[in-house]
C-alpha positions as CSV (number, residue, x, y, z in Angstrom):
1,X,-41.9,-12.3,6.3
2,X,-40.4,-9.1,8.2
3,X,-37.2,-7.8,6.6
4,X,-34.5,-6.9,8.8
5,X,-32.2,-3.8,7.8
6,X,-28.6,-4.1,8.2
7,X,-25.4,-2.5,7.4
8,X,-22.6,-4.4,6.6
9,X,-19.2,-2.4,7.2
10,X,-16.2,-3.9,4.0
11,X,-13.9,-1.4,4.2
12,X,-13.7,2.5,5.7
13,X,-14.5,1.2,9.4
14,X,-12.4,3.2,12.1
15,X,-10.0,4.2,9.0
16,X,-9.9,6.5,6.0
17,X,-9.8,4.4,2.8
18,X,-11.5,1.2,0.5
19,X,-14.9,2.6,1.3
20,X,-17.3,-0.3,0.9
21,X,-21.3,-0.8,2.5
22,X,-23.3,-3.1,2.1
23,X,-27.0,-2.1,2.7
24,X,-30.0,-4.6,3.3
25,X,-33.2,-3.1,2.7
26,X,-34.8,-6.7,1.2
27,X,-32.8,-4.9,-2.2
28,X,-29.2,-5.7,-1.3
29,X,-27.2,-2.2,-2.3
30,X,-23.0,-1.9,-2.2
31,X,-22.4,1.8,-1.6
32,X,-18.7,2.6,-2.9
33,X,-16.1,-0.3,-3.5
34,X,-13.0,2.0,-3.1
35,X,-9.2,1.1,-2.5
36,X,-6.6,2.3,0.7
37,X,-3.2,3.6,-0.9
38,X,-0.5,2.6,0.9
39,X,3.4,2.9,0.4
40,X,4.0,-0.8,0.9
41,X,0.9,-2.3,-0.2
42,X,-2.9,-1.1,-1.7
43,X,-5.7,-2.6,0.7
44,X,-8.9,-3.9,-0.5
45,X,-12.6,-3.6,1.1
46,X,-13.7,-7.1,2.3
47,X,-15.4,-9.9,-0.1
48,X,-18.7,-9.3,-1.6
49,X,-20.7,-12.6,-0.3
50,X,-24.1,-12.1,-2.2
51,X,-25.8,-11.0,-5.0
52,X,-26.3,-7.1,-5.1
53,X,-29.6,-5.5,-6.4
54,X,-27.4,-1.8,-7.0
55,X,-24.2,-0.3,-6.6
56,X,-23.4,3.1,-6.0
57,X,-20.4,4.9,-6.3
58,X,-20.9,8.1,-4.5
59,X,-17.6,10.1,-6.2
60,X,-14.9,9.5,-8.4
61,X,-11.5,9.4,-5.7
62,X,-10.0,6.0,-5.7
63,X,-10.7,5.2,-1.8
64,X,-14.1,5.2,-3.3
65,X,-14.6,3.9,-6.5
66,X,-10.7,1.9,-7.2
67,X,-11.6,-1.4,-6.9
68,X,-15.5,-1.1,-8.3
69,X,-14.4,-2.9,-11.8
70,X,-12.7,-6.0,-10.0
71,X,-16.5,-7.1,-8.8
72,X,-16.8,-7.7,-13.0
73,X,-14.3,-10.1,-12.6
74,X,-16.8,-12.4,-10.6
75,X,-20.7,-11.1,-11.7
76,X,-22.4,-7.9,-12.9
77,X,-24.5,-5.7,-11.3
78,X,-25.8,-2.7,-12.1
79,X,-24.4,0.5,-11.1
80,X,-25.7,3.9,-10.8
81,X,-23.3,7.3,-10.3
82,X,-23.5,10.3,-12.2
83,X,-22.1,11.3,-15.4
84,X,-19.1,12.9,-14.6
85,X,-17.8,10.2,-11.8
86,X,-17.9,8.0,-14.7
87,X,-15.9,9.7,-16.7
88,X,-13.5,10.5,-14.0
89,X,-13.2,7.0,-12.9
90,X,-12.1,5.9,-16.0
91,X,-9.5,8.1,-15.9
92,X,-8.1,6.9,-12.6
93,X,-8.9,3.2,-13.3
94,X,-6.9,2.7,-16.4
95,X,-4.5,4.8,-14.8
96,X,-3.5,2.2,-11.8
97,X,-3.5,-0.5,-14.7
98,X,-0.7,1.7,-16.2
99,X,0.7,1.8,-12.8
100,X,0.5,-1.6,-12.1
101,X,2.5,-3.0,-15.2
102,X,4.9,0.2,-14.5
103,X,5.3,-1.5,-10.8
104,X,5.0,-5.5,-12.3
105,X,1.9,-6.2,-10.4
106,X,-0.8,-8.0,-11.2
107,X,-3.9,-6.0,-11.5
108,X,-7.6,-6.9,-9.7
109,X,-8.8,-6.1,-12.7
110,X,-8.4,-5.9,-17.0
111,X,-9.7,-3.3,-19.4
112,X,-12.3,-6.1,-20.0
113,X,-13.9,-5.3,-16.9
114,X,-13.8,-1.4,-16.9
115,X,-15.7,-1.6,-20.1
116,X,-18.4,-4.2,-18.3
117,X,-18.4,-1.5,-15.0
118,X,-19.1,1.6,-17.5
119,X,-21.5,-1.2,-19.4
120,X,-24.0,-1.7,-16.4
121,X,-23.9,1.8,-15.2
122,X,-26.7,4.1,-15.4
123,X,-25.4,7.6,-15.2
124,X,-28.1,9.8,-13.2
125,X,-28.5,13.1,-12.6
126,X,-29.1,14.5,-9.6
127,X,-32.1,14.9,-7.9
128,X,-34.1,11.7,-9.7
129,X,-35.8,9.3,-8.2
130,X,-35.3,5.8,-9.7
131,X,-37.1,2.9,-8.4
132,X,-35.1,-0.5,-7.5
133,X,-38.1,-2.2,-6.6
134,X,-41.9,-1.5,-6.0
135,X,-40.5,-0.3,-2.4
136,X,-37.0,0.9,-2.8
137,X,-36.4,3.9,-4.2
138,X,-32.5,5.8,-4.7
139,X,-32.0,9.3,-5.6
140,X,-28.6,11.4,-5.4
141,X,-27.8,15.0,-4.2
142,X,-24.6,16.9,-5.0
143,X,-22.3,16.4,-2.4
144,X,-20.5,19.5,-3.0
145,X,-16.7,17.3,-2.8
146,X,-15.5,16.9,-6.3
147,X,-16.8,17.3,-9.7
148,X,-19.7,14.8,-9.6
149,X,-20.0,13.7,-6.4
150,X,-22.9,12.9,-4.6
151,X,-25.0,12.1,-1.5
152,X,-27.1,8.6,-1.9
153,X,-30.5,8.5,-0.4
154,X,-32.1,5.0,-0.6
155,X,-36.0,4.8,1.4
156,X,-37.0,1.8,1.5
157,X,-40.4,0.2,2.9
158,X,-39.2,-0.3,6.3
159,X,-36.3,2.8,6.9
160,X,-34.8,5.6,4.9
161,X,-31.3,5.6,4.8
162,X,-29.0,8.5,3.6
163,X,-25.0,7.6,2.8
164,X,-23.1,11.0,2.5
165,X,-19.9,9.8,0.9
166,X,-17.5,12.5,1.0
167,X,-18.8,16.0,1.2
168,X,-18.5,19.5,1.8
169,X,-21.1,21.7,2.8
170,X,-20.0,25.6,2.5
171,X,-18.8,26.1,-1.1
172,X,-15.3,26.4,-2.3
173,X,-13.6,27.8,-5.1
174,X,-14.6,25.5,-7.7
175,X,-18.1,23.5,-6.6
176,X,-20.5,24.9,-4.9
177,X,-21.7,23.3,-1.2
178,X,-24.2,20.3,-0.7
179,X,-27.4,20.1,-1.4
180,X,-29.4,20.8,2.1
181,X,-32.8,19.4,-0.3
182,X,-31.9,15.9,0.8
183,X,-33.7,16.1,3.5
184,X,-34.7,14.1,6.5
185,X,-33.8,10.2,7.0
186,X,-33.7,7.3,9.6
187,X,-30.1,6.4,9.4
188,X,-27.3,8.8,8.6
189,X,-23.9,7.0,7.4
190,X,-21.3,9.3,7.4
191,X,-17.5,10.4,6.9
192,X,-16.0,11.4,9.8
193,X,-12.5,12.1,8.3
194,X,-12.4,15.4,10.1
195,X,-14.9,15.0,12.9
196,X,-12.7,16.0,15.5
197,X,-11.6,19.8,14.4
198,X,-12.8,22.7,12.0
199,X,-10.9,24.3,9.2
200,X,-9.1,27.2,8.4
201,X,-11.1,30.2,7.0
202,X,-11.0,28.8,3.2
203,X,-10.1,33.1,1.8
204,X,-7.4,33.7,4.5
205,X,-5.7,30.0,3.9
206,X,-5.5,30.6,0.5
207,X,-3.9,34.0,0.7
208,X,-1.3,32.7,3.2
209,X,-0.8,29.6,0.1
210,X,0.0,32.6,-2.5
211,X,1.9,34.6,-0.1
212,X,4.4,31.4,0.8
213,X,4.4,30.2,-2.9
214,X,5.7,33.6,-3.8
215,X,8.2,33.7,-0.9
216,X,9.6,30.7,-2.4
217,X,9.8,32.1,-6.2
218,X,11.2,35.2,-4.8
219,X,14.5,33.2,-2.7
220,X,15.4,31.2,-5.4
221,X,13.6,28.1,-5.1
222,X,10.8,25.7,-6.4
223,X,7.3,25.2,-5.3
224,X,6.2,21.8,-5.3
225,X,2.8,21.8,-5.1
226,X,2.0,17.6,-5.3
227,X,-1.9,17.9,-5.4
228,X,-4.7,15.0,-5.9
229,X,-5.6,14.8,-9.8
230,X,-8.7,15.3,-9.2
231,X,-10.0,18.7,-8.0
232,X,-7.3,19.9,-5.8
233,X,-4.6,20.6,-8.7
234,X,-7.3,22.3,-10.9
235,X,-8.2,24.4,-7.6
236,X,-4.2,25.2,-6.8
237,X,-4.1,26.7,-10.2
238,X,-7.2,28.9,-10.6
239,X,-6.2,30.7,-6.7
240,X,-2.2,31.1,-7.9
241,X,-3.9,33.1,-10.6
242,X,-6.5,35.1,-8.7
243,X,-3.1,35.9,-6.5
244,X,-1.4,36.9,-9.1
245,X,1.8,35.3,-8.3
246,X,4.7,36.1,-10.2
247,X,5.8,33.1,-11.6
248,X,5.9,30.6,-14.0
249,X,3.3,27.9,-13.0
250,X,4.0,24.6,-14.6
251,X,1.2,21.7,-14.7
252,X,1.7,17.8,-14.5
253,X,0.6,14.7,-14.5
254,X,-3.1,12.8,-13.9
255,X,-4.5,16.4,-13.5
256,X,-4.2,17.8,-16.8
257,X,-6.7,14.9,-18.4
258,X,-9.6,15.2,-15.4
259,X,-8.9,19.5,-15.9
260,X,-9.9,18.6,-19.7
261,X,-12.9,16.4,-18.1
262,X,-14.1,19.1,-15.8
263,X,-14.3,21.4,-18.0
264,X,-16.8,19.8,-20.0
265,X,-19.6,20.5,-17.1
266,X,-19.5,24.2,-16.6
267,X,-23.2,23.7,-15.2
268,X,-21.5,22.3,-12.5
269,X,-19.0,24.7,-11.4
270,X,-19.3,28.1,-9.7
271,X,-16.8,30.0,-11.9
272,X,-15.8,27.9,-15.3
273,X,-14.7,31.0,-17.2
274,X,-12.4,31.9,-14.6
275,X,-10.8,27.9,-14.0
276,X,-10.5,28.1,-18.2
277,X,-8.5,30.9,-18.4
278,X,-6.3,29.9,-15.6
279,X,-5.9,26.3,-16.6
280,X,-5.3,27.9,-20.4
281,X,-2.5,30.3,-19.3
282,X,-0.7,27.3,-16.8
283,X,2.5,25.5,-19.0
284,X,1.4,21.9,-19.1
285,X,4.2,20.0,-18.9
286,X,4.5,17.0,-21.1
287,X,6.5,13.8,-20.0
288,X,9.8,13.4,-21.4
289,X,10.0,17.2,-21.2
290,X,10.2,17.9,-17.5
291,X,14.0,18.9,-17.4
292,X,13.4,22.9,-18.5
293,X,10.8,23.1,-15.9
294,X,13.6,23.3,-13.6
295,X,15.7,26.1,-15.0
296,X,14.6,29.0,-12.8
297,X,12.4,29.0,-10.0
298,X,8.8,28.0,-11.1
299,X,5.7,26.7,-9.7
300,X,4.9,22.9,-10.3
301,X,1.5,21.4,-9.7
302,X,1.8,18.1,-10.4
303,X,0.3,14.5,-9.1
304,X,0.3,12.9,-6.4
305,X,-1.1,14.1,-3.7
306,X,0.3,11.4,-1.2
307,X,3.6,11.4,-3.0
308,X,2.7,8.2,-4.1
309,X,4.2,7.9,-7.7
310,X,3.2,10.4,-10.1
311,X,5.6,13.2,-11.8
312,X,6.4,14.6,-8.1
313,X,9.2,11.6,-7.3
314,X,11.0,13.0,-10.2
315,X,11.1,16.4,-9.0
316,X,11.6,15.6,-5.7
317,X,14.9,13.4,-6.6
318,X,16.0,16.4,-8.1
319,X,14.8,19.4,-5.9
320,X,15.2,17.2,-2.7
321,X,18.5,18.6,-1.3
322,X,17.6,22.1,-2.4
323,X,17.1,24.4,0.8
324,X,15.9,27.0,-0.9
325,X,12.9,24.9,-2.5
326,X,9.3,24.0,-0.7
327,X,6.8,21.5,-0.7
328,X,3.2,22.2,-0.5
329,X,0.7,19.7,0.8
330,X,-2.8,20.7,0.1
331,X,-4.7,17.4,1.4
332,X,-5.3,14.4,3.9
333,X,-2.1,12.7,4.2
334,X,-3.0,8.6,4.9
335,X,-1.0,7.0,7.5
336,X,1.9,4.9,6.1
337,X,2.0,7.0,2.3
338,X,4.9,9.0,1.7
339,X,2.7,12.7,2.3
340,X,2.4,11.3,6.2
341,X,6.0,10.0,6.5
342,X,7.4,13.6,5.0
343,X,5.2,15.1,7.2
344,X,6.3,13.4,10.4
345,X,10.1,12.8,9.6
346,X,11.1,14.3,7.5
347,X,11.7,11.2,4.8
348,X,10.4,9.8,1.5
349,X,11.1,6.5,0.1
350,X,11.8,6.9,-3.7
351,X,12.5,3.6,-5.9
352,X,13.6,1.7,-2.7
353,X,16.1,4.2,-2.0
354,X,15.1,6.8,1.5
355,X,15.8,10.2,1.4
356,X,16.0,13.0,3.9
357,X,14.3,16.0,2.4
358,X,15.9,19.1,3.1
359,X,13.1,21.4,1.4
360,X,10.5,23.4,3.7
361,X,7.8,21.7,3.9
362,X,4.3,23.1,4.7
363,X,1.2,21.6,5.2
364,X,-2.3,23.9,3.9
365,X,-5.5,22.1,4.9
366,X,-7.4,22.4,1.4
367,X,-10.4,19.9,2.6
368,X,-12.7,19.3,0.4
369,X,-14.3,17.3,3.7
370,X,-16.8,18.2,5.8
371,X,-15.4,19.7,9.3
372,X,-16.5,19.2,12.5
373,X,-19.5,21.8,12.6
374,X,-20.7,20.7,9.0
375,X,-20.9,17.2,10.1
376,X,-22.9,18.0,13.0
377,X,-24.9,20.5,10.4
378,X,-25.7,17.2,8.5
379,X,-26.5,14.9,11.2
380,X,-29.4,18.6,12.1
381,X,-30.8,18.7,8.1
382,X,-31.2,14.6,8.3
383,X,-32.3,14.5,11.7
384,X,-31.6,10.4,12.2
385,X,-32.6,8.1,15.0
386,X,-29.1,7.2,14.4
387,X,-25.8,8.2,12.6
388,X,-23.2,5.1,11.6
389,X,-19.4,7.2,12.1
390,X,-17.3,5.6,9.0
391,X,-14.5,6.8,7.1
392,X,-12.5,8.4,10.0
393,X,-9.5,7.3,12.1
394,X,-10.2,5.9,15.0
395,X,-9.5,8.7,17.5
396,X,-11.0,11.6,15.5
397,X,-14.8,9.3,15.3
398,X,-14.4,8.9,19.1
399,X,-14.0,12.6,19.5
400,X,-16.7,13.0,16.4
401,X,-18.7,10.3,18.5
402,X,-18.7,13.0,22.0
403,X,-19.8,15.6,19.7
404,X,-22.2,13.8,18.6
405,X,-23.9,12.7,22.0
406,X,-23.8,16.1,23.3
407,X,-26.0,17.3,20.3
408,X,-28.7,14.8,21.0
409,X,-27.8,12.1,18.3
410,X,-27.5,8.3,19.1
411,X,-24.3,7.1,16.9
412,X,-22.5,3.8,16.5
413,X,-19.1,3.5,14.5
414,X,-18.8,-0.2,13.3
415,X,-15.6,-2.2,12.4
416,X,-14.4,-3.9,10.0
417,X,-16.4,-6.9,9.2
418,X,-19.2,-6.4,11.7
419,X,-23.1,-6.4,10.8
420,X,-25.2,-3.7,12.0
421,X,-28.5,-3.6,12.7
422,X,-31.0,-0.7,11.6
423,X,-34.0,-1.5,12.8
């Protein structure tokens, strides 16, 4: 019997958030089960509706890997990611249990099924092939995003079919770029979270980040630096020290356990000696004991990188009036969070109560995405008959989409709920 191939779009279709795929090869594989932060309300990929040969959790952020443990509640499957995502999702995972019992909410999921998730996972390295079948065949490359993130390749009888997750292809400070050994495939699925513009040169932008945090020590103020846990805060800190600033840098929050995480793989970053030393000289802050931090103008690099919860609301009800004090986004803001209201109005809403920030604020686009150009640099090394455009607001895949058609490349951007076919 011929085997159609399909894609199946849960979550991440014509938005940035709850990645979820579901592949049909004949082996039925789930890439990513991740979650969409919102201020009002978290949003979940769509139901699972069948029994999955393989799940693969391409990195550890929780758009992609949040809600992986709730499918325990319901079956098992096995799971395949590498090493350190594992160890960094267990980090974030128990964290939104501690959130949700903070907040009175009901979890999707117990501590019970963590320990299943981390139970069926096989933790691969990259760059081996392991068989799911006679046929089917799944192999990761570093993706070049975060600390363990990678780039799924499944080939299959019938098509190959490479997921990219999220990825960066020129290095940065910490990891460096993708792997370009993945090489060719039928079917490209990829993010398209900044398809429609290129960034900043990564050496000026981070001199322009020292030069304003400085500014702010030197008029009095604070620098709020509310960074993702994992990744960007370790990052913030090792170029505030290359700078030299001249201040005391003070470090909060989620971070400080996945900075003790990453640096148990130095194979896998560019410079470990120099992110030790800076992460070693850095005052970590612990809670309870946030009040001196405040006494004369400092440095705080702290979670979350949305201003969704995390150390930062206390600062910010405290610093929020103060003129003289600035806050530093480093990262994609998602529509509705806090980051993208502050950002647009001016406003954050802080334990039901809305306040009107009077700090400078300043955004510095730290992406640890692929722009424009490295997206179409991708679709070139894979060469596809055709590229599925996920994980991008609608407007920036449409411009991705033009791009796209003008370099030769067939695309389709699916939403949510609808079946694709690959064959």
């Amino acid at each position: 019997m011929s085997i159609m191939v399909k894609l199946k779009a849960l979550g991440a279709a014509r938005e940035v958030g709850r990645s979820s795929f579901l592949l049909d090869v004949g082996e039925k594989i789930l890439f990513d089960r991740g979650i969409k932060l919102g201020h009002d309300e978290t949003e979940y990929p769509m139901l699972v509706k069948t029994n999955l040969d393989a799940i693969v959790i391409s990195h550890a952020h929780l758009d992609h890997s949040g809600n992986l443990p709730e499918l325990f509640t319901k079956s098992n499957s096995f799971v395949y990611m590498t090493m350190p995502t594992l160890d960094l999702s267990k980090i974030l995972w128990f964290d939104s249990l501690k959130i949700a019992k903070f907040e009175g909410i009901t979890p999707e999921f117990s501590p019970l099924e963590i320990k299943k998730a981390e139970k069926y996972t096989f933790a691969l390295p990259y760059r081996k092939k392991v068989f799911l079948s006679e046929n089917t065949s799944l192999e990761l490359f570093d993706a070049g995003h975060i600390l363990g993130s990678s780039m799924v390749k499944v080939e299959s009888e019938k098509k190959s079919v490479v997921y990219s997750g999220d990825y960066k292809m020129q290095s940065t400070r910490l990891f460096n770029g993708l792997d370009k050994r993945i090489g060719k495939a039928d079917v490209l699925i990829t993010e398209s979270t900044y398809g429609d513009r290129n960034h900043s040169d990564r050496k000026e932008l981070e001199k322009e980040f020292a030069e304003e945090v400085q500014e702010t020590i030197n008029r009095g103020g604070h620098a709020m630096i509310p960074a993702f846990a994992v990744g960007r805060s370790q990052e913030l800190i090792d170029i505030l020290f290359e700078h030299k600033v001249d201040a005391e840098i003070f470090f909060d929050g989620m971070g400080q356990k996945v900075a003790r995480t990453t640096l148990e793989y130095p194979e896998l970053l560019k410079n470990p000696k120099s992110l030790g030393k800076a992460l070693h000289l850095v005052n970590w802050v612990s809670k309870g004991k946030r009040k001196p931090v405040l006494d004369k103008p400092s440095i705080i690099v702290t979670s979350a990188g949305m201003l969704e919860g995390g150390p930062i609301m206390w600062y910010l009800k405290k610093l929020y009036q103060d003129k003289n004090s600035k806050i530093f986004l480093t990262g994609y803001q998602v529509e509705g969070t806090n980051g993208r209201k502050l950002l647009e109005k001016g406003i954050v809403d802080i334990d039901g109560e809305r306040l009107k920030v009077e700090n400078q604020v300043k955004m510095f686009d730290f992406s640890a995405h692929a722009s424009q150009d490295e997206l179409i640099d991708l679709a070139k090394i894979v060469n596809p008959e055709l590229v599925v455009c996920v994980h991008g607001d609608e407007k920036v895949i449409n411009v991705f989409q033009k791009r796209l058609k003008n370099e030769g490349f067939n695309s389709v951007a699916p939403k949510l709920g609808q079946e694709i076919k690959l064959d």
